[in-house]
N, C-alpha and C positions, 0 to 999 in steps of 0.2 A: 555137513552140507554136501550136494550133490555136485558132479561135472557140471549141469547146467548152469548150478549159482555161482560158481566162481565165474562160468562162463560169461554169466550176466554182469558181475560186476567188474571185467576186462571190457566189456563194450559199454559200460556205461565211465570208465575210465578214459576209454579213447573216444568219446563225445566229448567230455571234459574236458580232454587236452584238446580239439578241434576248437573248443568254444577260447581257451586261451590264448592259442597261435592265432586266432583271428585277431584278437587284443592289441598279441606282442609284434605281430607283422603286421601294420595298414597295411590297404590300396597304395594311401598316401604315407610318405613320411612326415610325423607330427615333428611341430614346431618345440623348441626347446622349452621347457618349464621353468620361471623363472623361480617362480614360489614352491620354500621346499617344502612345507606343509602339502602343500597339492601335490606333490611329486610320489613323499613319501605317503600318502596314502594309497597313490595308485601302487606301488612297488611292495606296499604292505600287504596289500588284498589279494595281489598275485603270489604274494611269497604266503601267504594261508592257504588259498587254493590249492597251491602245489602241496603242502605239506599233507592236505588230503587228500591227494591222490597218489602221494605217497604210499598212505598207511593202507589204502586199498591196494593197491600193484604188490606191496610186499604179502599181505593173506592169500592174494594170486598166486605170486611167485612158489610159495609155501607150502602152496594146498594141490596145485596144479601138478597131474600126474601124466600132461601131455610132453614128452622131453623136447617135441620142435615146438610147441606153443612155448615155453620157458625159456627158450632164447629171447623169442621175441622180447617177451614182457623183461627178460633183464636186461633188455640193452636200454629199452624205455623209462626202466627202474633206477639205472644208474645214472641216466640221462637227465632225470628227475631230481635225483638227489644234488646234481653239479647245477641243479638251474636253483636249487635255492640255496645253493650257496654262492650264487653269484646274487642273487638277491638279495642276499643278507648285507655282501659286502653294500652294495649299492645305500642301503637300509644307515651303515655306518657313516658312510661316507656324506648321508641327505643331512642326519644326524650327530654325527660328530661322538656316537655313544655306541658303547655295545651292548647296550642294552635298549631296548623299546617296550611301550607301552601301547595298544591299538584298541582298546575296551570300545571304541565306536564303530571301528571297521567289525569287529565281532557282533559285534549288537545288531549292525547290516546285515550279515551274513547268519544270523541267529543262531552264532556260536559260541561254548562256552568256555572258559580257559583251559579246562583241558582241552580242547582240540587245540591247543600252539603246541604242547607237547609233542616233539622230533622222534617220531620213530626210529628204532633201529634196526636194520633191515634182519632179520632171522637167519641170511644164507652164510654170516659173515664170519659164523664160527662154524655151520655145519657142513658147509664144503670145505672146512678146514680141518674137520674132527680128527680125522685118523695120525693127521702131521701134528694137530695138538699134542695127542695122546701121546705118541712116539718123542716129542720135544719132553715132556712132563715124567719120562721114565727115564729118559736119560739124565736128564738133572736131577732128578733121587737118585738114581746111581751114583752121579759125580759127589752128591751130597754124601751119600752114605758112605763112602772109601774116605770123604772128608775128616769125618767123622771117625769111622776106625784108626785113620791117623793120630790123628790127637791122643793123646797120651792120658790115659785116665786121674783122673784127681787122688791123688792122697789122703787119707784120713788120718791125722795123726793122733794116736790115742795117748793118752797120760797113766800110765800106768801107778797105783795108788794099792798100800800093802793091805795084806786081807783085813788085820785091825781095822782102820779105817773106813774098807768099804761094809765090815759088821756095821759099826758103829752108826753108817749115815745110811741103812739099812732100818737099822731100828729105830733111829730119833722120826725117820719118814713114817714108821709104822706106828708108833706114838702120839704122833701126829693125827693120823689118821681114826686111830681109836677112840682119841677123847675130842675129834669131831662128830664122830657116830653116839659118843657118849652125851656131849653137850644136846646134842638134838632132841636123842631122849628122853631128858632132863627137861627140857622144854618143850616137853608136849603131856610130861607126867602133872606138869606145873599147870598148863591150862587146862588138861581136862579137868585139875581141881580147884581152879579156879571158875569153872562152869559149873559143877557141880553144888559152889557154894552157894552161887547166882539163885540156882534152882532150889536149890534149900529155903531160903532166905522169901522167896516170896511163893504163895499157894495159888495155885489156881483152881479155879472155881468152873462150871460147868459152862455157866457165860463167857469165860473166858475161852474154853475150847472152841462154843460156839463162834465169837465172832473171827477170834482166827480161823475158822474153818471157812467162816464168809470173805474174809480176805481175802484168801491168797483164790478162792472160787473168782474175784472180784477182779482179781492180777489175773487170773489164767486167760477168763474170758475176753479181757481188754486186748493181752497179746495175741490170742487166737482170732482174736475179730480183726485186728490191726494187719496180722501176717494174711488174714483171708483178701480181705482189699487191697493191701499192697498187690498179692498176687494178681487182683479183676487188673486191676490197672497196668500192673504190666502186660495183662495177657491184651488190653482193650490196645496199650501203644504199637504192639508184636501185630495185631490185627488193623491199625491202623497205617502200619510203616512207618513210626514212629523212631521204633526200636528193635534191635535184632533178639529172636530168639534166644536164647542160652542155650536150647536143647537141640540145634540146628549146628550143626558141625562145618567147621569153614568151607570144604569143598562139596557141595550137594552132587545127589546123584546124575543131577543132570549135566553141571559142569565137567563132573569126570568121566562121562560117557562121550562128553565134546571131546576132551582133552585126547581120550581114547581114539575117538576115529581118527582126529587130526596126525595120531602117532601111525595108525594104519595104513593114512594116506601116503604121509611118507613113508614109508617101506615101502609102498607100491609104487612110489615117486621113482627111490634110487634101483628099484627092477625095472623100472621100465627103462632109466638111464641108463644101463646096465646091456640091456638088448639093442638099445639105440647104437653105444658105442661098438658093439659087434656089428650090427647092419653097416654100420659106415665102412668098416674093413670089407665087408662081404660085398657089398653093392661095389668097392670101388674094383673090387678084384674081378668082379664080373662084367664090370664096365669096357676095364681095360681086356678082358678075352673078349667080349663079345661086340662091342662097338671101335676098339682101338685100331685093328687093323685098317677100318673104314675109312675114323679117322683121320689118316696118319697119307693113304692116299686121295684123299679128298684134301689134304694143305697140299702135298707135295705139285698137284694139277694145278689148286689156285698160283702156288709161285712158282711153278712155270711158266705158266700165263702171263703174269708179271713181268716175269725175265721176256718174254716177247715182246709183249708193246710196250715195255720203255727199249727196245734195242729197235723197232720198227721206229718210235718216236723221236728217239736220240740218236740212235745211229751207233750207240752202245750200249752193254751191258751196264743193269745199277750197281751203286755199293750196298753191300747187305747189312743192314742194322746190326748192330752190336746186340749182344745178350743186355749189356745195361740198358742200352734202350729199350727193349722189349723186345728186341727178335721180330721175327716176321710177324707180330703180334699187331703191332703200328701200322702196318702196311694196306692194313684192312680195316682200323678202329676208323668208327661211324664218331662224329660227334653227336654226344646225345643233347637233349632238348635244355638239361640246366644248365651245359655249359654254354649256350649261345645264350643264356637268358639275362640276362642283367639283374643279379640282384636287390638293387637299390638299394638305397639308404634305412639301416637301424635304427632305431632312438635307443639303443643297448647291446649292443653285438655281442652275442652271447658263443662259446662253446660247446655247448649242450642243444640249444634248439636242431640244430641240422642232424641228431640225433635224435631227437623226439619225432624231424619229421619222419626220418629214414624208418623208426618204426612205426608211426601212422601209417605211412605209406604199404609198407610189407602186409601190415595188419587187415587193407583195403585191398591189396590187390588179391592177396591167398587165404585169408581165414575167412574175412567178413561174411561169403558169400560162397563158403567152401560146403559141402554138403557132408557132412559127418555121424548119417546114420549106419553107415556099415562099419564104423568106428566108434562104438559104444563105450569101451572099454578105454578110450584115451589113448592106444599105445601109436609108437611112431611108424610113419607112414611112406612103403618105400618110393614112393613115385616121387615124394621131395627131396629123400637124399637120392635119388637119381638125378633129378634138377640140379642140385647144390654139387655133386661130385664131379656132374659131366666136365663141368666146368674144369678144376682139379685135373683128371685127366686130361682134357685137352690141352693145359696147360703143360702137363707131362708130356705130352708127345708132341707138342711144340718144339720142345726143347731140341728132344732126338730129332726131326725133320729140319729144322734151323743147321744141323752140325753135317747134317746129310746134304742138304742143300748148297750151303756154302763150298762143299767139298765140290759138289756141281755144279756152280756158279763159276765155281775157279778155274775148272776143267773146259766148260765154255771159253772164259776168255781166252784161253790159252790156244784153245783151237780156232780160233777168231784169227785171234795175233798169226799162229803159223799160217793159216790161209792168208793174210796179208800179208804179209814176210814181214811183219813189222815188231822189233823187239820193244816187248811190254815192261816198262816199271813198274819196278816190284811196291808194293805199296809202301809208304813211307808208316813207321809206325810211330814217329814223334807229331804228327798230324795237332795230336791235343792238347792244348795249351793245360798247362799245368795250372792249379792254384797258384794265388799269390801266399809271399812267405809271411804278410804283415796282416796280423790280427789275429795269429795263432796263437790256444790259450796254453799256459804249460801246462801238464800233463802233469798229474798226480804222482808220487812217487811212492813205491809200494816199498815200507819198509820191513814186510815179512813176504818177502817173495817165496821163498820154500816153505814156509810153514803151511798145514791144512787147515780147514774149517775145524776140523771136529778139534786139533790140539791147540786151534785160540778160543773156541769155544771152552775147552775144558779150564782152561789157565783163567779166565775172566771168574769161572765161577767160582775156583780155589782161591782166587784173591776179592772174592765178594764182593767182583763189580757187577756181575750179571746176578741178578737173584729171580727165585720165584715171583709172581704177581698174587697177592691173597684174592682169595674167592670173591670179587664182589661186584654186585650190578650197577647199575647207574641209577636204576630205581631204588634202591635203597638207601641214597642221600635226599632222607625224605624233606619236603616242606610245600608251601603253597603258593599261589601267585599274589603279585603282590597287588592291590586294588586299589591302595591310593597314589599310584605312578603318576598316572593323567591326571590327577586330576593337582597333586602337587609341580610336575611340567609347565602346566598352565598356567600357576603362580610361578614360575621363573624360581621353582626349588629343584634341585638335583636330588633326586630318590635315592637312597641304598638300595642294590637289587636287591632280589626277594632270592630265595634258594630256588625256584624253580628256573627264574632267568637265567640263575649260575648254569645249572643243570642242562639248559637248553642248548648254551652257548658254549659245553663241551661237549656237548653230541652235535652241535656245527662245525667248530673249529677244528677237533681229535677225531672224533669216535667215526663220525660218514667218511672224511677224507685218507683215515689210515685203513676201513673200511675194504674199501674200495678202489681197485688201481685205476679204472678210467676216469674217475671222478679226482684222484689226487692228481692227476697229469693234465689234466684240462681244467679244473676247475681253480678258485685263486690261492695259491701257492700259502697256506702259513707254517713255518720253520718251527716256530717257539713260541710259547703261549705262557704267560706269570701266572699265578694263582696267590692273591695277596688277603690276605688277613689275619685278623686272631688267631689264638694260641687255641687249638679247638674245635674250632671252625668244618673241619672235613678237608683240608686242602689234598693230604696223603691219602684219603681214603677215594678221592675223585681221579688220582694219578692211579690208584690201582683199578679203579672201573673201568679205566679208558684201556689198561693190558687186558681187563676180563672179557671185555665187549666185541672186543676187535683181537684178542688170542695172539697180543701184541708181546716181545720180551722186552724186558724192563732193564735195564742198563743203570746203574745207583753212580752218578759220581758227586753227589755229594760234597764239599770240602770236611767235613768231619772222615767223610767213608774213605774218601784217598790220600788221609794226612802222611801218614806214613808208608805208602806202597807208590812204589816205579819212583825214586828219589830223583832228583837234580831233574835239568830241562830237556837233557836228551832220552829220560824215563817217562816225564810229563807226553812228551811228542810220541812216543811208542803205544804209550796208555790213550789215547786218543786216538790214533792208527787204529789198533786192534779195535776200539769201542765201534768206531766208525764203519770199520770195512767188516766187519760181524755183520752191526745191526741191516748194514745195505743186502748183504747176503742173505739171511733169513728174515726179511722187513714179512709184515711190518716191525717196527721197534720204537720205545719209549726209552729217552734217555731221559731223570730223571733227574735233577740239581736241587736238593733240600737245602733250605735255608738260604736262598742263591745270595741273599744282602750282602753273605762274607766274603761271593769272590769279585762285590763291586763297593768295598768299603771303601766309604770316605778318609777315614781313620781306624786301622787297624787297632783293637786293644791289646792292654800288655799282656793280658793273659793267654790272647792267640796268636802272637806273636811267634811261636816257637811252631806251631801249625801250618804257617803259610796260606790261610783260607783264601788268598787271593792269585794260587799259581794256576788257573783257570782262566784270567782274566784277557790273555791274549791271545789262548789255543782258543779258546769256545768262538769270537766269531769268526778263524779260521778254520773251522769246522763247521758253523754254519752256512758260508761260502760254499764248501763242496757239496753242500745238497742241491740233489737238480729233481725236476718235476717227478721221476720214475721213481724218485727212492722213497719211500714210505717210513720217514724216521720223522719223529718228532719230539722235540725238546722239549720237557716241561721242568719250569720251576716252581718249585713255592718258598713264600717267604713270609715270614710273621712281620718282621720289622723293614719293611723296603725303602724306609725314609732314615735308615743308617747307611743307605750306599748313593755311589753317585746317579744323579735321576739321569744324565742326560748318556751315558755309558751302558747303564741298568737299560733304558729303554731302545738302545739301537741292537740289545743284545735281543730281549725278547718284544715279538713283534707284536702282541696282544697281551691285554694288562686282564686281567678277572678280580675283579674285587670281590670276595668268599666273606658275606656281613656273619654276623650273628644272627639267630634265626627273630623274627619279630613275632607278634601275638599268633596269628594263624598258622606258622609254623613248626610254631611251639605247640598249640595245640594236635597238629596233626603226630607231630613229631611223639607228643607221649604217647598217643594212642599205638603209635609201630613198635615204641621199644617195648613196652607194656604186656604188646601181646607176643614179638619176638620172642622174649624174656620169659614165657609161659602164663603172665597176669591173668585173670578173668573180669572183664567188664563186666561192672556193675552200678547199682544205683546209688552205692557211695562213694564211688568214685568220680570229685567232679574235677575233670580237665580242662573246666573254664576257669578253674581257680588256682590249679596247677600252672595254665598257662600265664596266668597273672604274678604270680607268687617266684615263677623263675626266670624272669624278663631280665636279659643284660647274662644269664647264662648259657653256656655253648653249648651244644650238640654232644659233645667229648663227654663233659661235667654229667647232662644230663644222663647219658646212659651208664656211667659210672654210679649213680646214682639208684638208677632202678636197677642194676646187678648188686648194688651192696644190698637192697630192700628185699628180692626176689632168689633169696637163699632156698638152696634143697626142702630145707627143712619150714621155711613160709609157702612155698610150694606145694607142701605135702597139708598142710589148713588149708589150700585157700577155700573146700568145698564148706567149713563149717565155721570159719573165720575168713567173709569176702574182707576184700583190700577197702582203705579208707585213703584219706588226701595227706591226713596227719602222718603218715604212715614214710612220705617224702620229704617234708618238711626239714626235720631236725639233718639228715644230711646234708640236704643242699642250704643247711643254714653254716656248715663245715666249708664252703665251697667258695671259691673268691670270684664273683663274676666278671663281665667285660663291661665296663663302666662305659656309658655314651662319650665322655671324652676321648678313650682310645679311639672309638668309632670313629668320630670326628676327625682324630689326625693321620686317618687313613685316607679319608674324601679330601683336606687339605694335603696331603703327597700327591691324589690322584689325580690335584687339578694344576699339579706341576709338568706333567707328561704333557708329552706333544699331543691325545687325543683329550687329555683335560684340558689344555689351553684353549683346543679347537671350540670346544664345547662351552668353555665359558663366554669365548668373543663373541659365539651364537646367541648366547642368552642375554649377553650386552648389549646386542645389534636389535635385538627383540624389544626389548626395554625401549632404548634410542627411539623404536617407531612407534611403540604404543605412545611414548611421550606422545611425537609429533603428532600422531594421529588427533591426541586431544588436545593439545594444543589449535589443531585444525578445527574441533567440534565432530572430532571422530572416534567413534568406539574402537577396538580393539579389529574386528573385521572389519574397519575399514568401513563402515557408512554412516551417516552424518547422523546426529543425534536429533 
């Protein structure tokens, strides 16, 4: 695409956002909603909108090789991302669920489930790349010396005298011989046993003949059979039925996209690149060539000052403090919003007075800015002239403030001797100090000498800090779920669908570890559970969330720290170092596998000797000390979270994820990724509507163990002249133990123990209660008389 079309779709972006602040700001302030049905639709339809003007701002952000237009757009980018996460919470909070279903507001909007799908923003690891890089080298380094350490394995041989090893030399080659013999032997036996066949009956000339019409009879049936199969696939390929075969995944056209897009950015970070030099150059010439001016154009203004308040008063003023702002104050106008009255919100948000501040910039300098001598995109110095002046005069504020005073002083002083009047000297206890009550204690740093790099090194020789495996968030594949609403409606509680999972770790993880202005402003979550089957993806969504956001992953585990940092004043060190790491190179992912053992109800006796529960009072005095700026977050998973205590387990982690098994549709799509992952070729014997029936109640885990035991080197190397068949999965996944709907079941009875399952059932109680009445009234379900 060209400058122009990104261009167009940032003004058709900040139309959008106009048309939505008109929404979220009345004239008037609206009256409270009391119906949350009505609430949560309006909060739904805004929380979809945003999410599309998201995924537009971020191809923006991405594509755009203007380096002051790409401020703009990522203050409004990130701006964007904190207003739907305030919206989600809201979303929760109308609902009582973290999960939603909106299949009507989509259908208004004539949209389809993929658009709830949550972008994640592109900039989030490639402004981070080169700190990546450098992080991921030094931990193979640390790894590898680890490794040299460790003392190579012993092989211990048995040494066995040469008799013997003749001996079982030769009974193996014996062996061998009269298996090459046997075979022989049975094959001397039937070709004379063929032979006798043919002896034994004549054939005649008609006999030739009509086997000759036979197998004419076979050949033609096949070749006419393989002729039409072929019309017919070529008639579905030509209908978009069905994909090609002879049509390679990435077509020329896509990789000529992918191409420019890679061009653009290189031109992107040259142009950033010349940007960041202009800002030095422009300020240095600012300060030669405007500075001196400067500096006597304040020095005149607070002169003047010091005049008529001494004409007015009859003395000299006190001069602001540097913490106040220096002679800065002396002269600030108030501007038009601060006399304005904001009025009343129906949602006070964080983020909007960001969205306006970029509408605003966007209306006053781009909208209407004339940019044909700027063909080329590159940055433009008349606006970091604008943006520096500033900067400098701020600078020489400073020096004139320290000059001034020195002359202020000198003033009074000659004031005083012409009156003969001896001056007190100013009092410098003037300002009331804080009070001492409501001070919070202060952290205590229990490695004060030690560096970064030698706690860094030590976590990872003791395998708390490890690598994050390769993987996207897209590749915890599955679908939406479509019978949500229409089960809600009946007053049933749905199991989410894998997409909802998916959604609501790129809400709660992936945007807010993301991004620093969005975690600081937007609503704070610490810890987030991830609960299900053995299977399920729970591990594998902890590592997207390091991959996505270039996050380091912290293991504590209770299996991974049973034995390392012993007793309570080792536990407290080991949590120190975890802590005051991941705040220093945040973002960071601490990660608590199997977390039910460090909130068991009853310890067993087999872990008894483990201690899986010496986390159970440091963890949420470590989640205390996270405050808005730190970018760490806790996650746990747990197969069995109804072996610990609910009401301890839920004050630790503030978000519960229920991770189901996948259902029909995402079992379907699911085979189709491992299939082709795994190098499979789709074909017309392969049916994945019967695959998806046939492994219902099996996990995600199972099934790709499944297609890797099927999709060996050597199946691989057939598949052009033996395609794949269904039968072909079958007899493993008949080896495979599935996740029976009972377990399912005692997951959604745990989850309606938590304080957000309570909420949610008294909701659906309360729902009940009024459809009664309603008909008992002679009223339907909406409410109007039958």
């Amino acid at each position: 695409m060209s400058h122009s079309v990104y261009n167009k779709i940032w003004v058709d972006s900040h139309q959008t956002l106009s048309d939505l602040l008109v929404q979220e700001l009345p004239s008037r302030p609206p009256l409270p909603e009391k119906d949350r049905l009505v609430f949560f639709q309006m909060v739904g339809t805004l929380y979809i909108r945003y999410i599309q003007i998201l995924k537009k701002l971020d191809n923006v952000y991405d594509q755009m090789v203007h380096p002051q237009k790409r401020r703009v757009v990522r203050v409004v980018l990130d701006a964007v991302m904190g207003r739907i996460l305030e919206l989600k919470n809201e979303m929760v909070q109308a609902e009582f669920s973290e999960f939603h279903y909106m299949d009507d507001i989509l259908q208004d909007l004539k949209l389809t489930p993929e658009d709830l799908e949550v972008p994640i923003p592109k900039y989030f690891l490639q402004e981070r790349a080169k700190v990546l890089e450098e992080r991921k080298e030094i931990l193979a380094s640390i790894l590898s010396t680890m490794e040299i350490k460790e003392p190579p394995k012993t092989i211990v041989l048995r040494e066995i005298p040469m008799e013997e090893a003749i001996r079982l030399i030769q009974i193996s080659e014996r062996a061998r011989q009269g298996r090459l013999r046997a075979n022989f032997m049975r094959e001397i036996q039937r070709e004379e046993a063929r032979q006798k066949r043919a002896q034994a009956y004549a054939f005649t000339d008609a006999d030739f003949e009509r086997a000759g019409i036979l197998i004419q009879k076979i050949w033609r049936g096949y070749s006419q059979r393989k002729k039409a199969r072929q019309e017919r696939d070529k008639e579905m390929v030509f209908l978009g039925m069905s994909q090609d075969p002879q049509v390679v995944d990435r077509s020329p056209t896509i990789f000529r996209s992918e191409l420019i897009e890679d061009l653009r950015r290189a031109k992107r970070d040259a142009y950033e690149e010349e940007y960041q030099e202009a800002l030095v150059t422009v300020k240095d010439r600012l300060m030669e060539v405007e500075g001196p001016d400067m500096k006597e154009q304040m020095k005149d203004q607070i002169r003047q000052w010091f005049i008529e308040c001494h004409d007015n008063t009859g003395k000299f003023p006190e001069y602001p403090t540097d913490e106040d702002g220096g002679s800065s104050i002396i002269f600030a106008e108030k501007s038009p919003e601060e006399e304005e009255d904001p009025g009343l919100l129906l949602a006070p948000s964080q983020f909007i007075p960001d969205i306006q501040n970029g509408q605003k910039i966007y209306k006053t300098v781009w909208r209407k800015r004339d940019e044909r001598h700027n063909f080329n995109q590159q940055c433009e110095t008349e606006l970091i002239k604008e943006e520096k002046r500033k900067e400098v005069e701020a600078e020489i504020r400073i020096q004139v403030d320290a000059l001034m005073r020195q002359e202020l002083e000198t003033l009074k002083m000659a004031v005083d001797r012409d009156q003969s009047k001896p001056r007190k000297g100013k009092k410098g206890g003037k300002k009331k100090g804080k009070k001492k009550g409501g001070k919070k204690k202060k952290e205590k740093d229990l490695t004060p000498d030690r560096t970064l790099d030698s706690l860094y090194e030590e976590l990872v020789l003791q395998g708390i800090l490890k690598p994050a495996q390769e993987v996207k968030l897209t590749d915890f594949v599955g679908d939406y779920s479509y019978l949500g609403t229409i089960l809600r409606a009946t007053d049933i509680e749905p199991m989410p669908s894998i997409l909802d999972v998916r959604r609501n770790i790129a809400l709660y993880a992936i945007l807010p570890l993301g991004s620093t202005s969005v975690h600081e402003k937007g609503p704070l979550i610490k810890s987030i559970l991830l609960a299900g089957p053995v299977g399920t993806g729970k591990r594998m969504l902890v590592h997207a969330i390091c991959t996505e956001t270039g996050a380091n992953l912290f293991d504590l585990s209770p299996d991974n720290i049973a034995s390392k940092y012993p007793g309570k004043s080792g536990l407290q060190m080991l949590v120190h170092m975890v802590m005051k790491v991941a705040r220093l190179i945040q973002p960071s992912v601490v990660w608590i596998g199997d977390a039910e053992k460090v909130f068991y109800k009853k310890v067993p006796k087999e872990e008894k000797g483990r201690d899986p529960k010496r986390l159970k009072k440091d963890l949420p005095k470590a989640l205390k000390l996270l405050k808005p700026e730190d970018r760490v977050l806790f996650v746990g998973t747990s197969s069995k979270p109804f072996a610990a205590d609910v009401k301890t387990f839920c004050k630790a982690f503030e978000r519960i994820i229920l991770v189901p098994r996948p259902d029909y549709a995402a079992r379907y799509v699911l085979w189709k990724h491992l299939i082709k992952t795994h190098g499979g070729i789709h074909t017309n014997t392969l049916d994945y509507s019967n695959l998806a029936k046939v492994s219902d109640g099996y996990s995600p885990a199972l099934m790709s163990q499944v297609v890797q035991s099927v999709l060996s080197h050597r199946r691989l190397a057939q598949m052009d002249k033996k395609p794949l068949v269904t039968g072909e999965f079958l007899m493993p996944l008949s080896r495979a133990d599935p996740i029976y709907r009972e377990e399912e079941e005692t997951f959604k009875d745990w989850y309606t123990k938590t304080p957000m399952g309570k909420k949610r059932q008294k909701a659906t109680q309360g729902n009940k209660e009024e459809d009664s009445k309603g008909k008992g009234k002679g009223k339907d379900k909406k409410g109007k008389k039958k």
